[in-house]
DSSP file (Angstrom, degrees, kcal/mol; ACC not computed):
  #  RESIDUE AA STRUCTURE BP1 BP2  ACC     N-H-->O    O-->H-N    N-H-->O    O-->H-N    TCO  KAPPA ALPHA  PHI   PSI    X-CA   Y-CA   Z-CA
    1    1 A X              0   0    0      0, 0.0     2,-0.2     0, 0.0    57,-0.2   0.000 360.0 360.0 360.0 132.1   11.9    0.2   -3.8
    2    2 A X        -     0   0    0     55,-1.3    53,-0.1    57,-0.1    56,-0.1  -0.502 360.0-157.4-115.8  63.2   10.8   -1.9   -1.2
    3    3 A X        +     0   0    0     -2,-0.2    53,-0.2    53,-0.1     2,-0.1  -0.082  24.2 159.8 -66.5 144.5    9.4   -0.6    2.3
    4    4 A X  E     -A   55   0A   0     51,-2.0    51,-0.6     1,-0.3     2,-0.1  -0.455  48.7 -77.9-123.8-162.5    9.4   -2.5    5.0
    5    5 A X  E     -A   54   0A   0     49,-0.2     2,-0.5    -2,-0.1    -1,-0.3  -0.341  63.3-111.1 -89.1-176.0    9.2   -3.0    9.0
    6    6 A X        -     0   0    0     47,-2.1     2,-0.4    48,-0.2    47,-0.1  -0.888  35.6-162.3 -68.9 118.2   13.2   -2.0   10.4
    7    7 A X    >   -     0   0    0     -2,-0.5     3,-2.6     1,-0.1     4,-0.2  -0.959  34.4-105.8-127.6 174.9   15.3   -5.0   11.8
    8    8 A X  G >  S+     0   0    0     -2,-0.4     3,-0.9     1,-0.3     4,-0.3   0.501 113.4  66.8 -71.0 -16.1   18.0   -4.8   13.7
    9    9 A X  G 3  S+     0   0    0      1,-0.2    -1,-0.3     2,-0.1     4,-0.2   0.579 100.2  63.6 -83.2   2.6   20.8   -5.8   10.9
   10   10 A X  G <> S+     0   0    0     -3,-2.6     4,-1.3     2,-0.1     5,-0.2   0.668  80.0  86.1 -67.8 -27.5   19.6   -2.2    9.4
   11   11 A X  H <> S+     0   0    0     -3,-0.9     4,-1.6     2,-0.2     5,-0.2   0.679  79.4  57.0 -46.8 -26.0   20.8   -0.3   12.5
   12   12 A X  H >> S+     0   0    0     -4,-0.3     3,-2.7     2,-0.2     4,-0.8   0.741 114.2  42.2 -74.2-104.4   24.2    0.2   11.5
   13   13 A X  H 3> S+     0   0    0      1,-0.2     4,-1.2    -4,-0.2    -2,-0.2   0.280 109.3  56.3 -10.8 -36.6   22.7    1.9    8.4
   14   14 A X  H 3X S+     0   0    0     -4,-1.3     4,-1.4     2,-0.2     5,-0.4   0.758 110.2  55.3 -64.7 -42.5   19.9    3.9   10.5
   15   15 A X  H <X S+     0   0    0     -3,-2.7     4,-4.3    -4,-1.6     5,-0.3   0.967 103.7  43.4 -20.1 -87.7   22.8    5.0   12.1
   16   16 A X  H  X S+     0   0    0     -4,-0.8     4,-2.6     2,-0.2     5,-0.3   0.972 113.9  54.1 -64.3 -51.2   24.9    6.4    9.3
   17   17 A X  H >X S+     0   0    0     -4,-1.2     4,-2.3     1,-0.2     3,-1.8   0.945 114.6  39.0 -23.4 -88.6   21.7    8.1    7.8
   18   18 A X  H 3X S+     0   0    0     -4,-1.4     4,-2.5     1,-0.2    -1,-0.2   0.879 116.8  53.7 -37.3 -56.8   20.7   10.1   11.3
   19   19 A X  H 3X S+     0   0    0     -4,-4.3     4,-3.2    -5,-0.4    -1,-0.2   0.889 104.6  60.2 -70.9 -28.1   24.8   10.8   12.0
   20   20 A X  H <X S+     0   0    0     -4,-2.6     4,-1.6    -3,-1.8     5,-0.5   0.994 105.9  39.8 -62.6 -41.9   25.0   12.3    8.6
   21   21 A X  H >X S+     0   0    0     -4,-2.3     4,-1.8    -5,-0.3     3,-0.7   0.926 108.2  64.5 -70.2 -26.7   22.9   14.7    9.1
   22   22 A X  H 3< S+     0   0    0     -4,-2.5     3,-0.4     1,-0.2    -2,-0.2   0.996 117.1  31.7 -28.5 -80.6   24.2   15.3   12.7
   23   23 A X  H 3< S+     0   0    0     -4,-3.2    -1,-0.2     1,-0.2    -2,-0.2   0.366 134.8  22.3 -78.8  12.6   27.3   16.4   11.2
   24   24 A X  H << S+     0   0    0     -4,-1.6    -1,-0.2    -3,-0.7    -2,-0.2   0.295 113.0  54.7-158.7  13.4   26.6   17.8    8.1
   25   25 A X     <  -     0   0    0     -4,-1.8    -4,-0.0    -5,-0.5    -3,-0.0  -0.484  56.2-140.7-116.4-167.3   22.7   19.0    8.3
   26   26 A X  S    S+     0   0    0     -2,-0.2    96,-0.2    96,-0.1     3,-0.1  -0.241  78.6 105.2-142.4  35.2   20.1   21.2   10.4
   27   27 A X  S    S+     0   0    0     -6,-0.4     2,-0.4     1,-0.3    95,-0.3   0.810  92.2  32.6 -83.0 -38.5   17.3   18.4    9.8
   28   28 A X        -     0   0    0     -7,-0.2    -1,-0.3   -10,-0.1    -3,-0.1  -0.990  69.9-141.5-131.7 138.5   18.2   17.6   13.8
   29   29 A X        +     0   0    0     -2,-0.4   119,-0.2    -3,-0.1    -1,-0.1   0.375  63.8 132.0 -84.7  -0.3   19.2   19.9   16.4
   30   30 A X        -     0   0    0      1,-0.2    -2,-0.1   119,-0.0     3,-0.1  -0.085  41.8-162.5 -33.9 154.6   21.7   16.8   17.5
   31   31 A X        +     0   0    0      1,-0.2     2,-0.4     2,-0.1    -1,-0.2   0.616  66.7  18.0-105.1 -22.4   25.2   18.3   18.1
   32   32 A X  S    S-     0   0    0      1,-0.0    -1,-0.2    -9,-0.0   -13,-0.0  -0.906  96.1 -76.9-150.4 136.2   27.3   15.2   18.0
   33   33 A X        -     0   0    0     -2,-0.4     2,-0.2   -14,-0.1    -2,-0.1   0.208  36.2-124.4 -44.9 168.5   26.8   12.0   16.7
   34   34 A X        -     0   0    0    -19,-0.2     2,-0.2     1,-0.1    -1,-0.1  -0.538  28.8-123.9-114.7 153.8   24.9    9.3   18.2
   35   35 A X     >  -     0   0    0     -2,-0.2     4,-3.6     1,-0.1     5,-0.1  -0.595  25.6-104.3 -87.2 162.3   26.3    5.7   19.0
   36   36 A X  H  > S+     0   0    0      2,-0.2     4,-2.5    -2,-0.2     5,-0.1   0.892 126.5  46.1 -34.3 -68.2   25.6    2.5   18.3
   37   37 A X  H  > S+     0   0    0      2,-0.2     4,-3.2     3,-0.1    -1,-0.2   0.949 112.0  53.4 -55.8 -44.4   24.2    2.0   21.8
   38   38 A X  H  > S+     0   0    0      2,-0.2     4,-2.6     3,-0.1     5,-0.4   0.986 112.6  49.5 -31.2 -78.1   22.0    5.5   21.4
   39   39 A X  H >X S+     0   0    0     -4,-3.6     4,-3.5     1,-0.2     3,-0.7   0.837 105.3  50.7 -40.1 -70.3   20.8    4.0   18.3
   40   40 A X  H 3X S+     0   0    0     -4,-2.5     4,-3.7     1,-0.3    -1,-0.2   0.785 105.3  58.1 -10.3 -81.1   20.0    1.0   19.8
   41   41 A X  H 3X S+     0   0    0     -4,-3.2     4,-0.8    -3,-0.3    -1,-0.3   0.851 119.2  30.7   2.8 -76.5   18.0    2.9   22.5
   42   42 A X  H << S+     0   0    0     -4,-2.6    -2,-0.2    -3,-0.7    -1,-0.2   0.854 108.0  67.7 -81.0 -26.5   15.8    4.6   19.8
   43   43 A X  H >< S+     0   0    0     -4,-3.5     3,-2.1    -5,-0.4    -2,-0.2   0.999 109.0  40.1 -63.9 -83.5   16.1    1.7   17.7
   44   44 A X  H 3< S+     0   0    0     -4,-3.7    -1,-0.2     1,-0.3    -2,-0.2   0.604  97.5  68.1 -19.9 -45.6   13.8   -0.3   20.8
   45   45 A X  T 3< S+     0   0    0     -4,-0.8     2,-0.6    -5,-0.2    -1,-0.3   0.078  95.2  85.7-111.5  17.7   11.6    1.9   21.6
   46   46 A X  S <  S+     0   0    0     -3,-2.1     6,-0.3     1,-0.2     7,-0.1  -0.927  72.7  27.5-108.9 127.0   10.0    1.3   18.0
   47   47 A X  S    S+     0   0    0      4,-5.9     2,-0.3    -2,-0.6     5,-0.3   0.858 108.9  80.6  84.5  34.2    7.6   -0.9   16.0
   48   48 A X  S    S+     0   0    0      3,-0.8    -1,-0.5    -3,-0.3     3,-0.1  -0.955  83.2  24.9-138.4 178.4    5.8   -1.4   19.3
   49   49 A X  S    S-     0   0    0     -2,-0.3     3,-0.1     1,-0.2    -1,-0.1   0.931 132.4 -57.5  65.6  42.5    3.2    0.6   21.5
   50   50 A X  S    S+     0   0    0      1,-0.2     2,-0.5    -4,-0.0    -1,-0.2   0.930 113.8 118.0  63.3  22.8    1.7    2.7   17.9
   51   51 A X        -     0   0    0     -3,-0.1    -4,-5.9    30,-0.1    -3,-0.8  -0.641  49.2-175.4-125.3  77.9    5.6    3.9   17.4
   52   52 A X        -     0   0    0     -2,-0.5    16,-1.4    -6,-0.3     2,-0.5  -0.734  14.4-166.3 -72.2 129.6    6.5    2.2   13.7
   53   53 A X  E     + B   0  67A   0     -2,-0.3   -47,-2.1    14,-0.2     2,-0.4  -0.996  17.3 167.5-125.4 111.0    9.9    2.4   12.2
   54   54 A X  E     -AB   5  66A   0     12,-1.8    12,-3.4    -2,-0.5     2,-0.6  -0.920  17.1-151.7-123.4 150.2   10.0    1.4    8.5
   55   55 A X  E     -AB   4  65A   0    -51,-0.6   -51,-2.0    -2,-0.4     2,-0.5  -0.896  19.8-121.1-125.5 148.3   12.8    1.8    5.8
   56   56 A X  E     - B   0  64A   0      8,-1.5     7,-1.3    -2,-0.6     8,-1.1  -0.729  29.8-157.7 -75.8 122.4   12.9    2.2    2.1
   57   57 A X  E     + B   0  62A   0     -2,-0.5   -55,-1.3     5,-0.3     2,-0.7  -0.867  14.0 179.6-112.2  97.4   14.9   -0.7    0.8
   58   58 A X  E >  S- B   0  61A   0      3,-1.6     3,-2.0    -2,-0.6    -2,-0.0  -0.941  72.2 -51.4-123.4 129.4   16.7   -0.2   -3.0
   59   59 A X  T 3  S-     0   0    0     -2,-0.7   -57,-0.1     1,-0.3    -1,-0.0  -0.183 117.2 -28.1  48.4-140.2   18.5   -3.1   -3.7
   60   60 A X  T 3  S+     0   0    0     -3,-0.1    -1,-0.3     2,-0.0     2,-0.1   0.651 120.0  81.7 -76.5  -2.7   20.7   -3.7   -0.7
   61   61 A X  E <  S-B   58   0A   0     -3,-2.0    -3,-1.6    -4,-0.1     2,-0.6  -0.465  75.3-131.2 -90.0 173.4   21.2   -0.4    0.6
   62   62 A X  E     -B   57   0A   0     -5,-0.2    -5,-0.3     1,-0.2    26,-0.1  -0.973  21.2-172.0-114.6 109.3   18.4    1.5    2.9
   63   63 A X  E     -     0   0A   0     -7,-1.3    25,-1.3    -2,-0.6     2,-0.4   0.688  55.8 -13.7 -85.5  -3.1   18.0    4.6    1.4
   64   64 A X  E     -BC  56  87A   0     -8,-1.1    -8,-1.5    23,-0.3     2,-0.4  -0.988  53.2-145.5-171.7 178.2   15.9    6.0    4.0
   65   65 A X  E     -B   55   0A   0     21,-2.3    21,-0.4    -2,-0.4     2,-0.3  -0.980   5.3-172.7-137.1 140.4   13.7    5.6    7.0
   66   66 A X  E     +B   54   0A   0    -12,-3.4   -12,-1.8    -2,-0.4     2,-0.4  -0.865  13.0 168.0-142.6 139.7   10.5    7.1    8.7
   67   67 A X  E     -BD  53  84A   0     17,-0.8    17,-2.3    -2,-0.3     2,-0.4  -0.856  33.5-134.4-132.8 167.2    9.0    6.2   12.4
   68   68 A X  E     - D   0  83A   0    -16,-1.4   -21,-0.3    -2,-0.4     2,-0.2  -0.987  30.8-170.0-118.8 124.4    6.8    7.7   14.0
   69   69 A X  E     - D   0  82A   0     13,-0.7    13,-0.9    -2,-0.4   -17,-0.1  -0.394  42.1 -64.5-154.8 177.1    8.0    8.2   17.8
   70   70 A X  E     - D   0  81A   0     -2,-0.2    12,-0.4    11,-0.2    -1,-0.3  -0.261  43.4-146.0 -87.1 147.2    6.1    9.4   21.3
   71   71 A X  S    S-     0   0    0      1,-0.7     2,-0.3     9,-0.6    -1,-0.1   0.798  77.7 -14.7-102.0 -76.6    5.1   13.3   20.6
   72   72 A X        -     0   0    0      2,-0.2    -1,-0.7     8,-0.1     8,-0.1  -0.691  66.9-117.3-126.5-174.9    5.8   14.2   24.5
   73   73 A X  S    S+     0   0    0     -2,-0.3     2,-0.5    -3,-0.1     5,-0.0   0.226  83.7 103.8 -92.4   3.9    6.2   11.9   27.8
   74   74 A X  S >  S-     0   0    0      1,-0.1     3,-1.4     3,-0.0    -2,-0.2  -0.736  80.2-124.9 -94.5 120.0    2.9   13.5   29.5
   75   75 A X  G >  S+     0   0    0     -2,-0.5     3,-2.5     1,-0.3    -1,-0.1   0.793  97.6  70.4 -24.8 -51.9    0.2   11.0   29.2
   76   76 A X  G 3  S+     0   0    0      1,-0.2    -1,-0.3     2,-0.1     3,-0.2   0.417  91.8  59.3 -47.2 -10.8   -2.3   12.9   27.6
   77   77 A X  G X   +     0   0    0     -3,-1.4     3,-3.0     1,-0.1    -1,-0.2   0.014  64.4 121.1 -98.9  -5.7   -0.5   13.0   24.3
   78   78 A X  T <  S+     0   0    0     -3,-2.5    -1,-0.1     1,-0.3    -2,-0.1   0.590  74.9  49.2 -74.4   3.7   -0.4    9.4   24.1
   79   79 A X  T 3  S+     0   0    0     -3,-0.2    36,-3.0    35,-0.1    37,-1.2   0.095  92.2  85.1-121.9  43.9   -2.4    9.7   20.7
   80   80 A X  E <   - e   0 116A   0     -3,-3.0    -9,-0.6    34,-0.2     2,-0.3  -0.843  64.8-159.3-117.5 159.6   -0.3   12.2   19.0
   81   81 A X  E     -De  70 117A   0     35,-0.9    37,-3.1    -2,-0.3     2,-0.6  -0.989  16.1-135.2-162.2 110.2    2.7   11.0   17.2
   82   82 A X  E     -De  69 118A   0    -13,-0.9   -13,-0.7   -12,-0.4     2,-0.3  -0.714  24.2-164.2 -83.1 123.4    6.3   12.7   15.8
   83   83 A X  E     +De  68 119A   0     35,-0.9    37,-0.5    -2,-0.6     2,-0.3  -0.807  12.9 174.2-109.0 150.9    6.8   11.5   12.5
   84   84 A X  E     +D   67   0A   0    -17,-2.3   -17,-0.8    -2,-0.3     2,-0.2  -0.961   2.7 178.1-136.6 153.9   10.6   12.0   11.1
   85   85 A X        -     0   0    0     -2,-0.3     2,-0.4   -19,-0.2   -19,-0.2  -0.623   2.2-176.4-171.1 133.4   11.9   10.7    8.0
   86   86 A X        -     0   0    0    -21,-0.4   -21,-2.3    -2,-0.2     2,-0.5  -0.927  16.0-140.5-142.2 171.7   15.1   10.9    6.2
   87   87 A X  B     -C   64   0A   0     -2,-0.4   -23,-0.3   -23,-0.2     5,-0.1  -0.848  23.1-114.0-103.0 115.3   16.7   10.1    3.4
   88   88 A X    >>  -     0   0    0    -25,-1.3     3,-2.1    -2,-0.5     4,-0.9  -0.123  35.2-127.8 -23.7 114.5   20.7    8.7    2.4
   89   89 A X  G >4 S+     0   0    0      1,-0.3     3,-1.5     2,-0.2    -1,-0.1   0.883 110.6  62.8 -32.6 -55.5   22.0   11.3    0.7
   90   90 A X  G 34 S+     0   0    0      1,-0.3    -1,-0.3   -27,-0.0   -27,-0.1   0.922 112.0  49.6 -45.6 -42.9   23.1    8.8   -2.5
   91   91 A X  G X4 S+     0   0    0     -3,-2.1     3,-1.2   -28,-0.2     5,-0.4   0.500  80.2 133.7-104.1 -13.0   18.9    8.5   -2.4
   92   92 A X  T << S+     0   0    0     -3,-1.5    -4,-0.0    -4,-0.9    -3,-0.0  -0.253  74.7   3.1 -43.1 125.4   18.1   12.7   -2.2
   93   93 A X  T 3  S+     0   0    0      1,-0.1    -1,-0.2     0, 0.0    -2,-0.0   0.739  95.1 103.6  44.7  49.8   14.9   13.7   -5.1
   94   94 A X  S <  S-     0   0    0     -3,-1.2    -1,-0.1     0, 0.0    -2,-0.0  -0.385 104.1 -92.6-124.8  64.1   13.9   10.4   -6.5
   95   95 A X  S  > S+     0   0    0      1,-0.1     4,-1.5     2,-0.1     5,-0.1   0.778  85.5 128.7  78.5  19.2   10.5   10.0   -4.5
   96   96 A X  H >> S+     0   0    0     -5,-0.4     3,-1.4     1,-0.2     4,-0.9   0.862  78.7  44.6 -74.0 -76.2   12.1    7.9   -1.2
   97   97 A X  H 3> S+     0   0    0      1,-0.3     4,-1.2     2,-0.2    -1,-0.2   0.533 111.4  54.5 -51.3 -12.0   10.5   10.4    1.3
   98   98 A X  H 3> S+     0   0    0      2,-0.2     4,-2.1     3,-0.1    -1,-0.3   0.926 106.6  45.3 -60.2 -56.8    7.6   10.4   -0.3
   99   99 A X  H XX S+     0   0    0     -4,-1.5     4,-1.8    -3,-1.4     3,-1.1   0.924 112.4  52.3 -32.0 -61.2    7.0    7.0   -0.3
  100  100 A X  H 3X S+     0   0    0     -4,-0.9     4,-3.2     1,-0.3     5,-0.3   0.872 112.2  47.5 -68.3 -37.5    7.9    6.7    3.3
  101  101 A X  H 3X S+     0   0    0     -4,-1.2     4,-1.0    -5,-0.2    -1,-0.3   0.787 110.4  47.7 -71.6 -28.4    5.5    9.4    4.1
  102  102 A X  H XX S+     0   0    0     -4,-2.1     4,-1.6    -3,-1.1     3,-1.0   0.962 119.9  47.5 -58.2 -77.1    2.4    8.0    2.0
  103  103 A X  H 3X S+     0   0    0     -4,-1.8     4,-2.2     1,-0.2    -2,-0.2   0.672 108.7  47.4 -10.8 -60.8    3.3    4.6    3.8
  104  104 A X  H 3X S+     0   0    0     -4,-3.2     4,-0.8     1,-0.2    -1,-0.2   0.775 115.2  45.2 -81.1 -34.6    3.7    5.6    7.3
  105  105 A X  H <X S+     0   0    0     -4,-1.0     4,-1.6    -3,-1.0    -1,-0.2   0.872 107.5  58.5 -76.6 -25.4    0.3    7.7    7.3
  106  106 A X  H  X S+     0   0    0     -4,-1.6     4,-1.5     1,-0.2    -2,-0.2   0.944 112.0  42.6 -42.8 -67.1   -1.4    4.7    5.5
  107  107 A X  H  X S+     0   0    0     -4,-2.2     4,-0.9    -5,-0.3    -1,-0.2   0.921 113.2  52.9 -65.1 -31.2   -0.2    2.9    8.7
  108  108 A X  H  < S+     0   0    0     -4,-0.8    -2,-0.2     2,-0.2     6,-0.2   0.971 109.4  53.7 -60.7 -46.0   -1.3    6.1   11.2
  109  109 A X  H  < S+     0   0    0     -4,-1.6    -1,-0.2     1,-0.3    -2,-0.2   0.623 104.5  48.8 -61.3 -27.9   -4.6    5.9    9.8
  110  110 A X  H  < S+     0   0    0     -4,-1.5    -1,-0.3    -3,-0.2    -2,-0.2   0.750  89.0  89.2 -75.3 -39.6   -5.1    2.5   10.4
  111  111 A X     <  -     0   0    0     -4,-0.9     3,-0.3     1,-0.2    -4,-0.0  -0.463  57.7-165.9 -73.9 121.8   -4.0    2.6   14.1
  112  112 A X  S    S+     0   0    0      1,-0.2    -1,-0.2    -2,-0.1    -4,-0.0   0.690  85.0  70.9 -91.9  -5.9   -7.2    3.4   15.8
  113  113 A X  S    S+     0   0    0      2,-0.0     2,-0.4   -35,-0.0    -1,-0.2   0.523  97.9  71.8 -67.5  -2.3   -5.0    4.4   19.4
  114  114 A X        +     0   0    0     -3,-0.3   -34,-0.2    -6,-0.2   -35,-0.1  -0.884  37.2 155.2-140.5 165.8   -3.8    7.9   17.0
  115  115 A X  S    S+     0   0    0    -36,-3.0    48,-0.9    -2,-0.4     2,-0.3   0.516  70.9  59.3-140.6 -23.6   -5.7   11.0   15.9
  116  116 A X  E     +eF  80 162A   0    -37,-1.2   -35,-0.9    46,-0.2     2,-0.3  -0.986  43.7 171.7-143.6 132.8   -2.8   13.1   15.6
  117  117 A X  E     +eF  81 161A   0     44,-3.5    44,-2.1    -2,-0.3     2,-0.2  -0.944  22.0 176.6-106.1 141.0    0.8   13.1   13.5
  118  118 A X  E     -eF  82 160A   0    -37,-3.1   -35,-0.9    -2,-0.3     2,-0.3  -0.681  14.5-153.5-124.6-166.8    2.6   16.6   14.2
  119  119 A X  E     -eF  83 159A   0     40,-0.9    40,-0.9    -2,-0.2     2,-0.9  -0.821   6.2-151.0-165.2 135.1    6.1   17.1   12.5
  120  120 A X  E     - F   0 158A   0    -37,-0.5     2,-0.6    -2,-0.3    38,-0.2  -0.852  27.2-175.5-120.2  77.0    8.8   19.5   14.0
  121  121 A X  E     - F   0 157A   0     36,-3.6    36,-0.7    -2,-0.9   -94,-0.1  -0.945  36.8-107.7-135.2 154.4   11.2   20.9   10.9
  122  122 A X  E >   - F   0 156A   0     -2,-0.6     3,-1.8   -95,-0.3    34,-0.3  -0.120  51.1-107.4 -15.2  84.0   14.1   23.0   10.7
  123  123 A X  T 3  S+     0   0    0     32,-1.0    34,-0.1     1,-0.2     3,-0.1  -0.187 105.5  40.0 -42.8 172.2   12.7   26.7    9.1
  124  124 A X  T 3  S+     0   0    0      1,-0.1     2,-1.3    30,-0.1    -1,-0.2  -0.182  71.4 121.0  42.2  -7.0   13.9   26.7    6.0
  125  125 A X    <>  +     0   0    0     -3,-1.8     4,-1.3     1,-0.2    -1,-0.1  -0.729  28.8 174.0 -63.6 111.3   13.6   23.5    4.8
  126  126 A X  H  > S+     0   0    0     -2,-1.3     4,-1.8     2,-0.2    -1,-0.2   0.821  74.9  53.4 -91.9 -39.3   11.5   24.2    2.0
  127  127 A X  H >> S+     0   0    0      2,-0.2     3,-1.6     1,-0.2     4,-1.3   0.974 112.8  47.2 -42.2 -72.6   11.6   20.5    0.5
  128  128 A X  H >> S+     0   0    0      1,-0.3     4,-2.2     2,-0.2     3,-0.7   0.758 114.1  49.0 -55.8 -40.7   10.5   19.1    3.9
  129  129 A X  H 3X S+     0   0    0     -4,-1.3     4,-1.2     1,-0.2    -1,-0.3   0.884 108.0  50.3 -39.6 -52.8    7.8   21.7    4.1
  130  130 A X  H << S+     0   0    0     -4,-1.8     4,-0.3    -3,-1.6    -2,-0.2   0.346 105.8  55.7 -62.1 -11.9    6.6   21.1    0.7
  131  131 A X  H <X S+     0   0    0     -4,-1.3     4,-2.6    -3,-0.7     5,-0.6   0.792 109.8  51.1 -82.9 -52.3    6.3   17.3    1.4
  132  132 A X  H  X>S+     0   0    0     -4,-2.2     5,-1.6     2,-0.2     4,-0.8   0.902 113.9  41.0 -25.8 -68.5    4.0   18.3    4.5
  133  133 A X  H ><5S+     0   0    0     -4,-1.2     3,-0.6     1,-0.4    -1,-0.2   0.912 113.0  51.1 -86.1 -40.1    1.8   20.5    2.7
  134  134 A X  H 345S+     0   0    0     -4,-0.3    -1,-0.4     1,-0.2    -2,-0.2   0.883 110.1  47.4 -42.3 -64.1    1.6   18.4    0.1
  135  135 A X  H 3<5S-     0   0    0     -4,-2.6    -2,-0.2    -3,-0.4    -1,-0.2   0.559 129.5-102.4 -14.0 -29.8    0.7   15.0    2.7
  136  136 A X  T <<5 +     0   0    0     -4,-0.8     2,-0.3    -3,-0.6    -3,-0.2   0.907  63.7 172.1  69.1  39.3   -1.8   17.8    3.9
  137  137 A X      < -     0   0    0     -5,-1.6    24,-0.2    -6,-0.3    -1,-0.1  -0.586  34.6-119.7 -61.9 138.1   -0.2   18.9    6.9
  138  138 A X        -     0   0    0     22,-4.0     2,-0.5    -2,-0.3    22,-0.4  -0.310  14.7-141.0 -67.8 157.4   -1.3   21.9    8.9
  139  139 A X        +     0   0    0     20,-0.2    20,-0.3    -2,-0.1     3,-0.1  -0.975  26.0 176.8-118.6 110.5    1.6   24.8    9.2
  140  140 A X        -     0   0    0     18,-2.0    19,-0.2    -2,-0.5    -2,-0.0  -0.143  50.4 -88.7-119.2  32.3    0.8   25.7   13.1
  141  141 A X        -     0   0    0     17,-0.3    17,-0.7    16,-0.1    -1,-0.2   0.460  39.8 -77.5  76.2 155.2    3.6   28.3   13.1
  142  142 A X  E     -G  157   0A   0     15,-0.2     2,-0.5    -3,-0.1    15,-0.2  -0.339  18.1-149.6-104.9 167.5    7.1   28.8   13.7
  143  143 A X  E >   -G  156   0A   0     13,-1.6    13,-1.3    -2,-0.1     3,-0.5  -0.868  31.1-140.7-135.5  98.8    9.4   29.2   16.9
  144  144 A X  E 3   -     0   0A   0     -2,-0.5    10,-0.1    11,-0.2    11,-0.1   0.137  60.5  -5.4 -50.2 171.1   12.0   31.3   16.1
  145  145 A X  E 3  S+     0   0A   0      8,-0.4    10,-0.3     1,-0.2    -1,-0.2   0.631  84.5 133.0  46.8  34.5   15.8   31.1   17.1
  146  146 A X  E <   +     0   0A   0      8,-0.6    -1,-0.2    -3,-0.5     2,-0.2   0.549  58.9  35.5-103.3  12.7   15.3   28.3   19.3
  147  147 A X  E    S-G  154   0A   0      7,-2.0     7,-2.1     2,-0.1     2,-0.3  -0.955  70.6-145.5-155.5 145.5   17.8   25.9   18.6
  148  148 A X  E     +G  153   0A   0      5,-0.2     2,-0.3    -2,-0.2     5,-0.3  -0.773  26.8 163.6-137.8 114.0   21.9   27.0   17.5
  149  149 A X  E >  S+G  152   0A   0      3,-0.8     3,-1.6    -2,-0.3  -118,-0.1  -0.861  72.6   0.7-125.5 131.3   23.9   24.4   14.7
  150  150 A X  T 3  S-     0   0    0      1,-0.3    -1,-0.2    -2,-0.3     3,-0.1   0.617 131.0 -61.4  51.5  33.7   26.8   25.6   13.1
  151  151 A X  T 3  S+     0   0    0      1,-0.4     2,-0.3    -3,-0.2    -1,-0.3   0.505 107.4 120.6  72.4  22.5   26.7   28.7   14.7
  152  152 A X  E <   - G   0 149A   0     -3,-1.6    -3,-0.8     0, 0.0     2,-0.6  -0.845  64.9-129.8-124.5 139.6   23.5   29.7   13.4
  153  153 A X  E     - G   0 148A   0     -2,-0.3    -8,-0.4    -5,-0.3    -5,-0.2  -0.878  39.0-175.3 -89.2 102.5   20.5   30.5   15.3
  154  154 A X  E     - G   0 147A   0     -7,-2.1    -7,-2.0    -2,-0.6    -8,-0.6  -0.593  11.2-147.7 -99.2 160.8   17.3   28.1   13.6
  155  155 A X  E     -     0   0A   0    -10,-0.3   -32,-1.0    -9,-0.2     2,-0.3  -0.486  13.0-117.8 -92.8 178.2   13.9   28.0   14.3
  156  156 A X  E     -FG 122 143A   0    -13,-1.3   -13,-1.6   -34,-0.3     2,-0.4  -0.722  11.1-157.1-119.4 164.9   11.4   25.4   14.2
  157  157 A X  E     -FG 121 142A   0    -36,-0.7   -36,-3.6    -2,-0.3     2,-0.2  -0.929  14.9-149.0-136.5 133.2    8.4   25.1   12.1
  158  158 A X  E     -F  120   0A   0    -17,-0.7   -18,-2.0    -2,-0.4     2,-0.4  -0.486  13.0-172.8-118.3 167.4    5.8   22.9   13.5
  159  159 A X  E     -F  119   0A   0    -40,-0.9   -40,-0.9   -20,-0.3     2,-0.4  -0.997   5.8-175.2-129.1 121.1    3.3   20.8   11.0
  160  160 A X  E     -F  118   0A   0    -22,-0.4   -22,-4.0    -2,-0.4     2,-0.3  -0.988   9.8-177.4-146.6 161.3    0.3   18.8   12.3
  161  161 A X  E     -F  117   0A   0    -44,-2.1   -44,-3.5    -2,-0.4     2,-0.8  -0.967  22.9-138.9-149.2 149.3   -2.5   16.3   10.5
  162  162 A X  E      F  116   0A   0     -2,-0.3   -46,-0.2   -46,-0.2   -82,-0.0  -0.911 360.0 360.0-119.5 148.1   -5.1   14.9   12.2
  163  163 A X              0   0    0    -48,-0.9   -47,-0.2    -2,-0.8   -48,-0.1   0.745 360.0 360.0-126.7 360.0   -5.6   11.2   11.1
């Protein structure tokens, strides 16, 4: 496995990752998939300003991604940091998101502009939790019922490390 930065002939792929889980997850409270130009969008607004997007690279495929992304728009926040990271299914419990997640804090840590990573997942993920705690993430408590996918009312469970 090879991580690296993202470039732009990956997008198509970042793409299909994110849309699966659109349609067929609760990892994101998206309702309907994102486009090529969307992507794009998010795709831009990465790997500058302390916002890194890298992917795990096996063989030619990208099994997975993680970036680190603006926490809010308020100024004051400008050294906290959303980390996401998911995996291609084909790539699910051989160690990708781990990787990405050793990786990507390796790179937080480094950044002297950020002090804070927080992470925003889906109750009930119990993997994604258990990668947190593991990483040594904080559990700073859940917000029920806030969000409603597949006709289900989720909560959020919010995560934070300071680095």
């Amino acid at each position: 496995m090879e991580i690296r930065m993202a470039r732009q002939e990956d997008l198509q792929e970042l793409l299909d990752i994110y849309n699966y889980e659109v349609k067929n997850g609760v990892a994101t409270f998206d309702l309907e998939p994102k486009t090529i130009a969307q992507w794009q969008v998010w795709f831009d607004a990465h790997n500058v300003d302390h916002h890194p997007l890298y992917v795990a690279q096996i063989g030619e495929r990208i099994a997975g991604y993680v970036s680190l992304s603006p926490y809010r728009e308020k100024e004051a926040y400008r050294t906290t940091v959303e980390l996401s990271v998911y995996v291609a299914p084909a790539f699910r419990r051989q160690g990708v998101a781990a990787a990405l997640m050793e990786f990507i804090l390796d790179v937080a840590r480094r950044d002297p502009a950020l002090h804070t990573v927080v992470s925003v997942i889906t109750s009930g993920n119990d993997a994604s939790c258990k990668l947190h705690d593991r990483f040594g993430f904080q559990f700073c408590g859940t917000i029920p019922e806030v969000g409603i996918k597949f006709g289900r009312l989720l909560g959020i469970d919010n995560y934070s490390l300071t680095v």
